[in-house]
C-alpha positions as CSV (number, residue, x, y, z in Angstrom):
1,X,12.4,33.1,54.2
2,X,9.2,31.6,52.4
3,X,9.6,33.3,49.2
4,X,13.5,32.3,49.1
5,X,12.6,28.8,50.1
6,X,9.9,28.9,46.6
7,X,12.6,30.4,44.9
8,X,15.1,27.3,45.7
9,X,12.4,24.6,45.3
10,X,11.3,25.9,41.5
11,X,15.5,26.6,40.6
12,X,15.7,22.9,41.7
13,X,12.8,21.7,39.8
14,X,13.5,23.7,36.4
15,X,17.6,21.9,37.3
16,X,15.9,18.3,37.4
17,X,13.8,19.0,34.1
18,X,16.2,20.4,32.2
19,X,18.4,17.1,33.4
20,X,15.7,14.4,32.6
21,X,14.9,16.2,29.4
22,X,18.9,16.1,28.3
23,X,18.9,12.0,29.4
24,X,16.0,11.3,27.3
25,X,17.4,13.2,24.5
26,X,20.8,12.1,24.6
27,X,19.1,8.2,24.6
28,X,17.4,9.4,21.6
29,X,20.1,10.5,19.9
30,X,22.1,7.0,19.9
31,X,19.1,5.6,18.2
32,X,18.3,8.1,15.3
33,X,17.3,5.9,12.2
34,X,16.8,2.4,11.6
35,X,16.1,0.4,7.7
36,X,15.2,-3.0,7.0
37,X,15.1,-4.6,3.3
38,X,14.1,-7.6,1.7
39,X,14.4,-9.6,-1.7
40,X,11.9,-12.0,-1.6
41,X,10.4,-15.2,0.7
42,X,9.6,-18.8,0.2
43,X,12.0,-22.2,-0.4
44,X,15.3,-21.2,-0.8
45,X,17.4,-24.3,0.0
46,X,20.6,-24.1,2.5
47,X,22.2,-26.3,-1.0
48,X,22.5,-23.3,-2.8
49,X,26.2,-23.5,-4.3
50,X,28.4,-21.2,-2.1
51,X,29.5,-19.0,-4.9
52,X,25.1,-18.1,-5.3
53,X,24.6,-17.5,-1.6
54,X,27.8,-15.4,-1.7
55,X,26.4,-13.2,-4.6
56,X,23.2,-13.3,-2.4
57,X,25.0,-11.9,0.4
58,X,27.2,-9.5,-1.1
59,X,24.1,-7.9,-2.7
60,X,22.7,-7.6,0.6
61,X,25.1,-6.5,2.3
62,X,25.4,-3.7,-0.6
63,X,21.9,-2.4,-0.5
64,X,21.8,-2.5,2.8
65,X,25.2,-0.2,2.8
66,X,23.4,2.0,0.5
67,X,20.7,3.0,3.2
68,X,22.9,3.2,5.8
69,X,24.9,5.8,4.6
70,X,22.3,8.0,3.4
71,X,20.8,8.0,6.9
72,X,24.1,8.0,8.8
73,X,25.0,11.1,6.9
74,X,20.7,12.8,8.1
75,X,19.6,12.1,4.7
76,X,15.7,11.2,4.2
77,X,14.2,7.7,4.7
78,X,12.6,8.7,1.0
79,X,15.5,8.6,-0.4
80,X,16.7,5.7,1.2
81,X,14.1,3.5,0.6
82,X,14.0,4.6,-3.4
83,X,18.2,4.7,-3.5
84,X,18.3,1.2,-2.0
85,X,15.1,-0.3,-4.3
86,X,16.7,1.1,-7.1
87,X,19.7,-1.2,-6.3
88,X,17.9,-3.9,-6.1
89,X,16.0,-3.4,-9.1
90,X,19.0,-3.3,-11.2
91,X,20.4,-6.4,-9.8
92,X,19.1,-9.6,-12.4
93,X,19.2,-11.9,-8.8
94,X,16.2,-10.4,-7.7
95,X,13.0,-10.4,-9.3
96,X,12.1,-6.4,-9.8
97,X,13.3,-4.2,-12.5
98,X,16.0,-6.1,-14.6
99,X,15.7,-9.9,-13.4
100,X,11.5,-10.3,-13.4
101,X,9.8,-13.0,-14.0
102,X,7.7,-13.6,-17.4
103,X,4.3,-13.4,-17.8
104,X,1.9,-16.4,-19.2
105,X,2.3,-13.9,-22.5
106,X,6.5,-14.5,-22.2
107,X,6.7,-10.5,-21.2
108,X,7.2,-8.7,-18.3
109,X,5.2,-6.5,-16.3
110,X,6.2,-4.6,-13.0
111,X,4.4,-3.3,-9.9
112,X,5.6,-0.9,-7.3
113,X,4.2,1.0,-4.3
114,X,5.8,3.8,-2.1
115,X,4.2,5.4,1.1
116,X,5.1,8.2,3.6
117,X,3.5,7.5,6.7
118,X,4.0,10.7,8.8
119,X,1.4,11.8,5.6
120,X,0.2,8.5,4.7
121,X,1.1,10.2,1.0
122,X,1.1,6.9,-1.0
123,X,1.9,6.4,-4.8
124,X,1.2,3.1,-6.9
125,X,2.1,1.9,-10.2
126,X,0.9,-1.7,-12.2
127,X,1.5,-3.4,-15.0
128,X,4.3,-1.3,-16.6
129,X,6.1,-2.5,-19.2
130,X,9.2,0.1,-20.2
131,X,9.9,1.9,-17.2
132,X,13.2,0.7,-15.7
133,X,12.6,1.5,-12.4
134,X,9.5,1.3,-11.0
135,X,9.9,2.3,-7.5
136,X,11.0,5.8,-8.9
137,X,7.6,6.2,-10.8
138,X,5.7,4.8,-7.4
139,X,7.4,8.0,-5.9
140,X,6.7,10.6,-8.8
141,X,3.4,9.6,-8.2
142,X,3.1,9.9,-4.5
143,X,5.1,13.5,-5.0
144,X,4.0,14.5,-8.0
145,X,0.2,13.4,-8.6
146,X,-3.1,14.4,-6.8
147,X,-3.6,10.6,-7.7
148,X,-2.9,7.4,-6.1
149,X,-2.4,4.4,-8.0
150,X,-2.1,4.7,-12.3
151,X,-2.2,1.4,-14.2
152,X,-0.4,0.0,-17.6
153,X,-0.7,2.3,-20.5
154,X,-2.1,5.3,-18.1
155,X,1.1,4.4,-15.8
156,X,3.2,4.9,-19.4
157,X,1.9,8.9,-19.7
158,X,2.5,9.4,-16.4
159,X,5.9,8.1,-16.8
160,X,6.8,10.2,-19.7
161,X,5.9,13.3,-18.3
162,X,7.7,12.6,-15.6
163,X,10.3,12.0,-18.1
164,X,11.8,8.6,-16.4
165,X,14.5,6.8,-17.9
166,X,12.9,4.3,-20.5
167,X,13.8,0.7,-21.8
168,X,12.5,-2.1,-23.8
169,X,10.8,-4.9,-22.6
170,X,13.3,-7.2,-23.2
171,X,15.6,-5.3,-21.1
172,X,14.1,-7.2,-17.9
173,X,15.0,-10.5,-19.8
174,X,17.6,-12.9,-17.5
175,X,17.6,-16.4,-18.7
176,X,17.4,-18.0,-15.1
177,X,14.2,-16.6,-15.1
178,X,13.6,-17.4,-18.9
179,X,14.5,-20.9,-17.6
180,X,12.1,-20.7,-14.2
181,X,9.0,-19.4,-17.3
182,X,9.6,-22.5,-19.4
183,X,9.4,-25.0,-16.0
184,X,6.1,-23.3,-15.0
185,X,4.7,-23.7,-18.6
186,X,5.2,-26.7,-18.7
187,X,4.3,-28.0,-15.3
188,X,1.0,-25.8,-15.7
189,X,0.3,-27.0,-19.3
190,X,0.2,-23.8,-20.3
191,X,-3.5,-23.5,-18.1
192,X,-4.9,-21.1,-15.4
193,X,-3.9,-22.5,-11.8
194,X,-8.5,-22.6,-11.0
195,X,-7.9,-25.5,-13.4
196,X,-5.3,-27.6,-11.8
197,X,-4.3,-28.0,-8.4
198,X,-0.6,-28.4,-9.8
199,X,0.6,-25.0,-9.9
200,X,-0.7,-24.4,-6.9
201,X,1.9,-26.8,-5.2
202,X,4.9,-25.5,-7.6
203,X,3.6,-21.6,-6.1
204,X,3.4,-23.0,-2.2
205,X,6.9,-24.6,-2.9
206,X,9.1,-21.5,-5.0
207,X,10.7,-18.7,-3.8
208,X,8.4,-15.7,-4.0
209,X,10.3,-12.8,-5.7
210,X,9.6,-9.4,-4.5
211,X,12.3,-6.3,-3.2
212,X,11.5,-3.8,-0.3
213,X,12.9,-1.7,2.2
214,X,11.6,0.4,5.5
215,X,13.1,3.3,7.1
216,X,13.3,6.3,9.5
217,X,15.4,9.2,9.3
218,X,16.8,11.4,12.1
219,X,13.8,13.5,11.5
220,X,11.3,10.5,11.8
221,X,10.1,10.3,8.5
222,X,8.7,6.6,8.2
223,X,9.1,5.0,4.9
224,X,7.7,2.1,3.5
225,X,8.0,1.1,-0.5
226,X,7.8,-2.2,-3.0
227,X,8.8,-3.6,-6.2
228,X,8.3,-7.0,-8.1
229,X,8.1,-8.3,-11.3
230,X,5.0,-10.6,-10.1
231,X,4.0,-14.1,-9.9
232,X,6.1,-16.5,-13.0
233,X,3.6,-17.4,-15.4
234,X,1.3,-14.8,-13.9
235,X,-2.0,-14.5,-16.5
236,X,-3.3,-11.6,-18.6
237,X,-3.9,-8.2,-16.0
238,X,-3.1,-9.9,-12.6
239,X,-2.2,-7.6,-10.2
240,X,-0.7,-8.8,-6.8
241,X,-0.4,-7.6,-3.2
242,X,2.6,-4.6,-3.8
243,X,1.0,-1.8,-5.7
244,X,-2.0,-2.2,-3.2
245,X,-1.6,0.1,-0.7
246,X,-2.4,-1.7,3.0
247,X,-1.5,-5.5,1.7
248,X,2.0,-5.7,0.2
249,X,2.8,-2.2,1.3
250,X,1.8,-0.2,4.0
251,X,3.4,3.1,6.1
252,X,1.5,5.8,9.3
253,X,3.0,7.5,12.1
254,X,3.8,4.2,13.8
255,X,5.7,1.6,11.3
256,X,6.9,1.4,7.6
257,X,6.1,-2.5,6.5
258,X,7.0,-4.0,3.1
259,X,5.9,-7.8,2.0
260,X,7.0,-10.8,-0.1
261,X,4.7,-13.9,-0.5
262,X,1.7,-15.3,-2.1
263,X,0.4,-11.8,-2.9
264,X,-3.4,-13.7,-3.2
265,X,-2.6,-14.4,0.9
266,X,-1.3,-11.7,1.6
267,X,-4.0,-9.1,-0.1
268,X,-6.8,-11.3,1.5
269,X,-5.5,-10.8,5.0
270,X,-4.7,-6.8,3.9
271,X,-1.3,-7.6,5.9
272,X,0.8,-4.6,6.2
273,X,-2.1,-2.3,7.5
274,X,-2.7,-5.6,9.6
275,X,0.2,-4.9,11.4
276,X,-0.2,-1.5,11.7
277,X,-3.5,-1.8,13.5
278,X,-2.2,-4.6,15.6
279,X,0.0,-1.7,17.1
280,X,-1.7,0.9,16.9
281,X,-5.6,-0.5,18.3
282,X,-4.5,-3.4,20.3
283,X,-1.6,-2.3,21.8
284,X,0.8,-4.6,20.5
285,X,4.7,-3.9,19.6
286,X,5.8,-4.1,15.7
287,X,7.4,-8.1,17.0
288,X,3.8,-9.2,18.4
289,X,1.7,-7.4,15.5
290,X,4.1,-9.6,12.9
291,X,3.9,-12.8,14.5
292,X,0.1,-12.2,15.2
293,X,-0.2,-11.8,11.0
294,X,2.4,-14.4,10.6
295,X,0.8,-17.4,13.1
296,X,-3.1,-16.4,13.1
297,X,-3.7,-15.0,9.9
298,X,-1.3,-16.6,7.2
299,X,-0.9,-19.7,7.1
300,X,2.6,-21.5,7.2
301,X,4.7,-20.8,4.0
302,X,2.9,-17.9,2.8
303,X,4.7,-14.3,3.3
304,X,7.5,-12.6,5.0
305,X,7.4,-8.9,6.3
306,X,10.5,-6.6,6.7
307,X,9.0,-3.4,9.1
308,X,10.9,-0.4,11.1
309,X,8.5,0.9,13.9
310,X,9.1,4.8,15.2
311,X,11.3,4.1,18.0
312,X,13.7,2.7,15.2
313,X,13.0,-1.2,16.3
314,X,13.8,-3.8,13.2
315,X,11.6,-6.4,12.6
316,X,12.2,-9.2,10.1
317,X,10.0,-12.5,9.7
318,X,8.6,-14.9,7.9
319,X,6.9,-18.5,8.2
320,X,8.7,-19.3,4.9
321,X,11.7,-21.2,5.0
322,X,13.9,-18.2,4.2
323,X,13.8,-14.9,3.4
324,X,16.5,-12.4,1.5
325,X,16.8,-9.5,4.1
326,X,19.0,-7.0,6.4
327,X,18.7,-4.5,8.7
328,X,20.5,-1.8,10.9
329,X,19.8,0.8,12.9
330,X,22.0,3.2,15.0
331,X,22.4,1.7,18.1
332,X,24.2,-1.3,16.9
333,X,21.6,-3.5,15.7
334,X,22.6,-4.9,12.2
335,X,21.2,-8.4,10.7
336,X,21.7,-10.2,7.1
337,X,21.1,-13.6,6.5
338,X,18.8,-15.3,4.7
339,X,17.7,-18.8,7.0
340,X,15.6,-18.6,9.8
341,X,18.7,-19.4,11.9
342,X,20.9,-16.5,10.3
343,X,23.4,-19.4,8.8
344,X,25.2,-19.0,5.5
């Protein structure tokens, strides 16, 4: 009677295991990837004609499209995250790839960073000046390289045996931001902003151009990249926050985080992996770890973050006045706007 009673008690446990295990899975499964993007953070005025905000939206709305399917149909968050940069580089509204700002020199030189962060496999790229899109190379490098980060005319070789699509440097040429070039020049006076406080102001009151995106797949790959064309009027060899792995970019095991901002702030305050180590040593989720970097550490105006955490939560913020961004995820959540109130 004992030994049948055993019997009935471990057929009864193995029944509720096997039940609890299912549950947990099956709330798994309506929850299986998640992306975020961005286009870049700062002063983008609500007076914007309708006809710009709509282009703003629409392209949006298409990169963010881009992502989505991918990951609704189980593709990778790597390709995701490249497919729907690549977009964005292409598009002359944003300031990566074809639309980047100019240089001090009147050229254009672009940055770009790409992490796994099941791995914490990471690939960088600076200064390039023919590669047409950068996050691709970021990737090669990460994929392809027992190196990290290449710079200018190194970057070049790497590109060409990686035999990447190639164009001139005018190529990135768009006259709104041949137009933005010639107001910094002459509001600077043609000097370095350590020698006037002036273009310092114009930088705390611009709209800070940069393009990222975050995902996870169904098979929780966490993926985390950036591209920009840098700072307008930027001088000879700056390199901002993006290609740096841990300040404009950052992806582990926990959260995939891409930035846009003052890239001085935000490499100071080494805010992605800032976040990350919010979560993962003090215990915070990926919404307390951003406002922590956003409220403590930043100061008001400086960045915005776009970050997808492992349990396929979306975070968006920025203590800018607005921010270019979208994001989805399978269980319903989906968000593009622009304000801090979501208007258009």
């Amino acid at each position: 009677m004992i030994y049948k009673f055993k019997i009935i008690v471990s057929i009864l446990s193995i029944t509720l295991l096997t039940l609890f295990s299912e549950s947990a899975d099956s709330q798994n499964d309506t929850n299986r990837w998640a992306i975020a993007l961005h286009g870049g953070a700062g002063t983008i005025s609500k007076d914007l004609p309708d006809s710009t905000k709509q282009k703003y939206f629409d392209s949006l709305e298409e990169a963010l499209g881009i992502g989505e399917e991918i990951l609704q149909n189980g593709g990778s968050a790597l390709d995701a995250v490249e497919k729907v940069i690549h977009y964005l580089e292409d598009n002359p509204l944003f300031n990566a790839g074809r639309g980047a700002v100019f240089t001090s020199e009147g050229t254009h030189e672009l940055d770009a960073a790409f992490m796994h962060g099941n791995t914490l496999g990471a690939g960088a790229v600076t200064g390039l000046t023919t590669v047409k899109n950068p996050i691709t190379l970021a990737r090669k490098v990460m994929e392809e390289s027992r190196h990290i980060f290449f710079s200018g005319e190194g970057a070049e070789k790497f590109a060409d045996e990686m035999e990447l699509e190639r164009v001139e440097n005018n190529y990135f040429h768009t006259e709104q931001r041949f137009r933005q070039w010639k107001r910094s020049q002459e509001s600077s006076g043609v000097i370095s902003p350590s020698e006037s406080a002036k273009p310092l102001e114009d930088l705390r009151n611009s709209k800070y151009g940069t393009v990222g995106a975050a995902a996870v797949d169904i098979n929780g790959n966490i993926v985390a990249g950036t591209s920009t064309g840098g700072m307008t009027n930027k001088r000879f060899g700056r390199v901002g926050d993006v290609p740096i792995i841990g300040s404009g970019t950052y992806a582990n095991s926990l959260v995939a985080v891409s930035a846009t901002g003052w890239g001085e702030q935000i490499m100071k305050n080494v805010s992605a992996y800032t976040i990350a180590a919010r979560m993962e040593f003090a215990g915070d989720n990926l919404s307390e770890a951003m406002d922590f970097l956003l409220t403590q550490k930043l100061n008001p105006g400086d960045a915005g973050f776009i970050a997808v955490d492992r349990d396929r939560n979306v975070v968006m913020k920025m203590n800018t006045a607005g921010m270019f961004r979208a994001g989805a995820n399978e269980a319903g959540y989906r968000n593009v706007s622009i304000w801090e109130d979501g208007a258009r």
